[in-house]
C-alpha positions in Angstrom: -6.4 -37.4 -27.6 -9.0 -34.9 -28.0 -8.3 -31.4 -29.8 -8.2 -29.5 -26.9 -5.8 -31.7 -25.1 -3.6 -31.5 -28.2 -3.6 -27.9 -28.2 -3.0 -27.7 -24.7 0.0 -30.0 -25.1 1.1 -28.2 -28.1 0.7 -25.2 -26.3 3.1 -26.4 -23.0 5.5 -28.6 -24.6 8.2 -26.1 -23.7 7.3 -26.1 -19.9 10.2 -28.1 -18.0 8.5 -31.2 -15.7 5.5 -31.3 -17.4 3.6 -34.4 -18.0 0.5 -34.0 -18.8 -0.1 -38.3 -18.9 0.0 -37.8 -14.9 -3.4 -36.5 -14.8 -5.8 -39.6 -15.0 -8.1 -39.3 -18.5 -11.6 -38.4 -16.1 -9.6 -35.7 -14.6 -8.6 -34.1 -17.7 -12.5 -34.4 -18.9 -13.8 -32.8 -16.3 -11.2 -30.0 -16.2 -12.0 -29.2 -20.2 -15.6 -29.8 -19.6 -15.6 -27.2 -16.5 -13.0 -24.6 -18.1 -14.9 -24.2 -21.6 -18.3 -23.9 -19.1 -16.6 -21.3 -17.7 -15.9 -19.3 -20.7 -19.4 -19.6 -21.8 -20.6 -18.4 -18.1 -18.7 -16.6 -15.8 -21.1 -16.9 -12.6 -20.4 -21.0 -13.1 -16.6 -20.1 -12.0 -17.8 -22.1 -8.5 -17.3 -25.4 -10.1 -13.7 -25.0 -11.2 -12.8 -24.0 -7.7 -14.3 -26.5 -6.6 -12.5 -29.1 -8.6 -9.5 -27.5 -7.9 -9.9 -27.4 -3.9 -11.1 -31.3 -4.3 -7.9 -32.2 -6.1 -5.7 -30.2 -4.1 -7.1 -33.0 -1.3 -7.2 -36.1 -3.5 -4.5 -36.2 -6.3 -1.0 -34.4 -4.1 0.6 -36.8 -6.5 0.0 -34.8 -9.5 -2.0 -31.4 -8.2 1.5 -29.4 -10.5 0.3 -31.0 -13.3 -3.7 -30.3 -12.8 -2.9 -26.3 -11.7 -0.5 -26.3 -15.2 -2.8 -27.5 -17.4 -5.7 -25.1 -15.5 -3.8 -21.9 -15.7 -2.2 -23.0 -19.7 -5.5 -24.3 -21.1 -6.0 -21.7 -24.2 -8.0 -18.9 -23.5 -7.7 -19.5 -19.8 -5.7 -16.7 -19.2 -7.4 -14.2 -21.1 -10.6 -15.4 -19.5 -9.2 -14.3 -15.9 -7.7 -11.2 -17.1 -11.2 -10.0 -19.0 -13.0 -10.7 -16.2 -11.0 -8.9 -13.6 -10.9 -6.2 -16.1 -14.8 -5.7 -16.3 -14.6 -5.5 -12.8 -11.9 -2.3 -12.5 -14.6 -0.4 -14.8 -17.1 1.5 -12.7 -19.3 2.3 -16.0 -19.6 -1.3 -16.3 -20.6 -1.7 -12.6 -22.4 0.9 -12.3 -24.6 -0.1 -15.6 -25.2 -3.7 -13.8 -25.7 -2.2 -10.4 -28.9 -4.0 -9.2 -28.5 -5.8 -6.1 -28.2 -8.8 -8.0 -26.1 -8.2 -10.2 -23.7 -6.5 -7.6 -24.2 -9.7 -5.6 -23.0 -12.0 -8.6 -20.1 -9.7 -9.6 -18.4 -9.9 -6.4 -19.5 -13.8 -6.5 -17.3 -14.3 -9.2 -14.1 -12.0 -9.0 -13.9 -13.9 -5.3 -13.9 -17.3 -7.1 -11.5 -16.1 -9.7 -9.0 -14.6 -6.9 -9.7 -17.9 -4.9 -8.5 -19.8 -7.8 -5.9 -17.9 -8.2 -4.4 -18.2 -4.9 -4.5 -22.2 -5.6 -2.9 -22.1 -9.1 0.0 -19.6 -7.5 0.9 -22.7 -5.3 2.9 -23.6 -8.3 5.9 -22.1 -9.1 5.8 -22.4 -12.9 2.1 -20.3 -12.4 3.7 -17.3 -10.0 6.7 -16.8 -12.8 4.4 -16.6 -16.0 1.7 -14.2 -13.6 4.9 -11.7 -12.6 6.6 -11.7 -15.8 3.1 -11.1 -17.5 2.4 -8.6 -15.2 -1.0 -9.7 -14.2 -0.7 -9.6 -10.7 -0.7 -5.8 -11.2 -4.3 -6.1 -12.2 -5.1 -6.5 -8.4 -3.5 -3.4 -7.3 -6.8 -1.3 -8.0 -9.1 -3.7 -6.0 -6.9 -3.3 -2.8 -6.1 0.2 -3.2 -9.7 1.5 -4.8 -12.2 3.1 -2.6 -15.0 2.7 -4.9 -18.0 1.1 -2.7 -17.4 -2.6 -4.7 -14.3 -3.3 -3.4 -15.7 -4.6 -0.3 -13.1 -5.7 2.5 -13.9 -9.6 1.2 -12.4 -9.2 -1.9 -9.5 -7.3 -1.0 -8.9 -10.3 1.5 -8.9 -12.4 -1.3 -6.5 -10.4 -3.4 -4.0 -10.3 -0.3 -4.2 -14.2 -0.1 -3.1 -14.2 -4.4 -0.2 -12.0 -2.9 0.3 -14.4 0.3 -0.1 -17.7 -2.1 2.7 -16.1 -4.2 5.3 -15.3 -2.1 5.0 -18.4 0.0 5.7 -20.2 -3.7 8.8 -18.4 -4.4 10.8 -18.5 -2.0 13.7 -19.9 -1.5 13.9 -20.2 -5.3 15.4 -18.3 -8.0 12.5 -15.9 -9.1 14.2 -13.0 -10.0 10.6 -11.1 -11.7 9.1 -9.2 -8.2 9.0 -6.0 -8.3 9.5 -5.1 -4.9 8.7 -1.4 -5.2 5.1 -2.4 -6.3 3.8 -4.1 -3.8 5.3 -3.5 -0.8 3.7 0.5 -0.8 0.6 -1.0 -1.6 0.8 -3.4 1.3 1.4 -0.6 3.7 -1.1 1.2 2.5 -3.5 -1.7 3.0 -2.6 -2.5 6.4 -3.5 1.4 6.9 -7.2 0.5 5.9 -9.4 0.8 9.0 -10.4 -3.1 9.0 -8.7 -5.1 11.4 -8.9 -8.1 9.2 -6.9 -6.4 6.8 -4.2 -5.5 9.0 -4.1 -9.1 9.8 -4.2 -10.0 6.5 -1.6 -7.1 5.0 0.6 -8.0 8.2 1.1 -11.8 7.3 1.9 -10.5 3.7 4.0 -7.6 5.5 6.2 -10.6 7.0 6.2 -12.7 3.6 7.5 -10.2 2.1 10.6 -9.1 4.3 11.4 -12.7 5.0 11.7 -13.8 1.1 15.0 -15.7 0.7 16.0 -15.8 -3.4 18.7 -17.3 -4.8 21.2 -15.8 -6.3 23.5 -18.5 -7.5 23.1 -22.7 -7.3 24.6 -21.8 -4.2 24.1 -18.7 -2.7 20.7 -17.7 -1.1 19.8 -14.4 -0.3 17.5 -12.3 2.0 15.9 -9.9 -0.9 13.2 -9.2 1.2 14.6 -7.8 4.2 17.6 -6.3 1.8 15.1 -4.3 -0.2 13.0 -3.4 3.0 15.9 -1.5 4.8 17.7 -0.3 2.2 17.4 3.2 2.9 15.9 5.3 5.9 12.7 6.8 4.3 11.8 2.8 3.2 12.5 1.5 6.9 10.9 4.9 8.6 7.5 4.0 6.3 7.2 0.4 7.5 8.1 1.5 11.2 5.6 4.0 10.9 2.6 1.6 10.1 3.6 -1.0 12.0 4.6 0.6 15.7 1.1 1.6 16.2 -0.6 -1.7 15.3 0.6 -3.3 19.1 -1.9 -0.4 20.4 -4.3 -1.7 17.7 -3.9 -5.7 18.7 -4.0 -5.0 21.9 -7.6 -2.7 21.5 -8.8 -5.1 19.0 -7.5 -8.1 21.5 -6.6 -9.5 18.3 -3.4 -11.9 19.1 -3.3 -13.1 15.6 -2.4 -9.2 14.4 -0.1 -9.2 17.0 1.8 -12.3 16.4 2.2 -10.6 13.0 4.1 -7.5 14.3 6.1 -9.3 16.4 7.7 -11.5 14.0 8.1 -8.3 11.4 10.0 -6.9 14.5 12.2 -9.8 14.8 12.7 -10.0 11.1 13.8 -6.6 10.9 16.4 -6.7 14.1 18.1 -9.6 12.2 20.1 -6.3 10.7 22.0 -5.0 13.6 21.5 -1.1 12.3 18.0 -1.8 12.1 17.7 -3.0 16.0 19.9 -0.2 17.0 17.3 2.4 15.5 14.3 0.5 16.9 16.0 0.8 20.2 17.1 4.2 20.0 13.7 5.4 18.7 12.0 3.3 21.8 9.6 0.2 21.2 5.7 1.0 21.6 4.8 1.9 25.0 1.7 -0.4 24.3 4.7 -3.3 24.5 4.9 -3.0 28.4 1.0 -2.6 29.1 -1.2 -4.6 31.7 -3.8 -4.9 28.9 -1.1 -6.7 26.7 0.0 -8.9 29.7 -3.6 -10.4 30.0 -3.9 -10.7 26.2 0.1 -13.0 26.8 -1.5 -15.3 29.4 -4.0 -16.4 26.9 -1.9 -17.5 24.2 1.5 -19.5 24.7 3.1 -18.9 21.2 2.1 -15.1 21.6 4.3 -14.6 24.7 7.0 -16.7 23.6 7.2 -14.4 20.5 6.7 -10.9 23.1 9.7 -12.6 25.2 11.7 -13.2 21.7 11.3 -9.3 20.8 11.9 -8.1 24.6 15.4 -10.5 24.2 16.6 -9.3 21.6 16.5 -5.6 23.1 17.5 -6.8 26.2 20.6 -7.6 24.2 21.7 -4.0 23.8 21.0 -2.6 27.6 
């Protein structure tokens, strides 16, 4: 065993379900061969997502094992977090703003999100990211308005978001901290681009459908819990996303309306939180001709549309 597989091992022997003798010896080469590249060379971050999205299709049988010993190597870690970093410091930008260089930086922190969002498929990944905290470094790219943080990469950093909360739930992660993210999220789906809305919208419905549990036993909707809690929280999401039908339906955009229509029936699985929708009166863009055309285009759009229309049917 070579010393950086020993160290690694030494490193994870404490993780539960971890074998790294699953991972066939070429695998493990190329890994440690790629990773340590990386370290010496940033821009070169393309051939570990590549190895990464080839394995995800080729080796299902032991992919946990390959995304554990990525994200635990030594000096893996502190390689993502230094380079995202660099990235939140306009001095540094700014001093390697050629057109090249610009290019190259937003090359990179794309690959590094992208691998990201593959490592999070693993559960053991998404706990050490949210109990480190790192996923907090990714607030400033999708907040910051500084010219860099192009729509692509704050695509990118919605998908780490999407990758995680797809991993946890239905498990016992009790390390999100809902207050965090779910601001920022609206916030996002405020941005002008359609293709965040889209984007901030899936997460939007990831997030308020997250089932934890609680017990061996007992599982729990925290999501939806934390997201009507109290009247200002509920009266911010309803405010960001009652306009976006108007938006779809403009944009002709079915996938961002798909979106809002299964927040909608999320949210009216709490009774007081139908009532209030009702009371306050859908979107008048929900009974349009314009929306009709879009529903004659796409079957699992207008079952949704006759899903949200049933369930206020219900209290006539």
């Amino acid at each position: 065993m070579s010393i950086a597989q020993q160290s690694f091992k030494n490193f994870t022997q404490n993780i539960k379900q971890f074998d790294i003798d699953k991972i066939d010896k070429q695998t493990i080469n190329s890994l440690t061969h790629i990773i340590n590249n990386t370290f010496e060379d940033t821009k070169i971050n393309l051939e570990l997502l590549e190895l990464l999205q080839c394995k995800k299709e080729t080796a299902k049988e032991y992919l946990k094992e390959i995304y554990l010993f990525t994200w635990f190597y030594p000096g893996f870690q502190l390689y993502v977090i230094n380079a995202i970093y660099k990235f939140h410091n306009e001095e540094y930008l700014r001093e390697n703003g050629s057109i090249e260089n610009y290019k190259v930086n937003l090359f990179v922190i794309e690959n590094i999100f992208k691998i990201l969002s593959l490592l999070c498929e693993e559960y053991i990944v998404c706990e050490d990211i949210l109990r480190g905290k790192i996923d907090t470094l990714l607030h400033p790219f999708l907040l910051g308005t500084f010219t860099v943080y192009s729509e692509k990469i704050k695509l990118q950093a919605l998908e780490v978001y999407c990758s995680i909360f797809r991993t946890v739930n239905c498990t016992k992660c009790d390390c999100l901290v809902f207050s965090e993210i779910l601001p920022i999220v609206l916030k996002v789906i405020n941005f002008q681009e359609t293709r965040l809305k889209v984007k901030g919208t899936y997460l939007m419905f990831l997030i308020i459908s997250l089932q934890l549990y609680v017990d061996d036993f007992t599982l729990v909707n925290k999501g939806l819990e934390y997201s009507v809690q109290t009247i200002d929280r509920f009266n911010a999401i309803d405010m960001v996303i009652s306009p976006l039908v108007g938006h779809g339906i403009n944009s002709r955009n079915p996938l961002l309306l798909k979106n809002v229509f299964r927040i909608y029936l999320k949210l009216c699985e709490k009774q007081n939180v139908k009532i209030k929708i009702f009371e306050d009166s859908m979107p008048e863009a929900m009974f349009s001709k314009e929306l009709s055309t879009i529903l004659k285009n796409d079957y699992e759009l207008n079952e949704l549309y006759k899903k949200v229309i049933k369930v206020f049917e219900e209290l006539e």
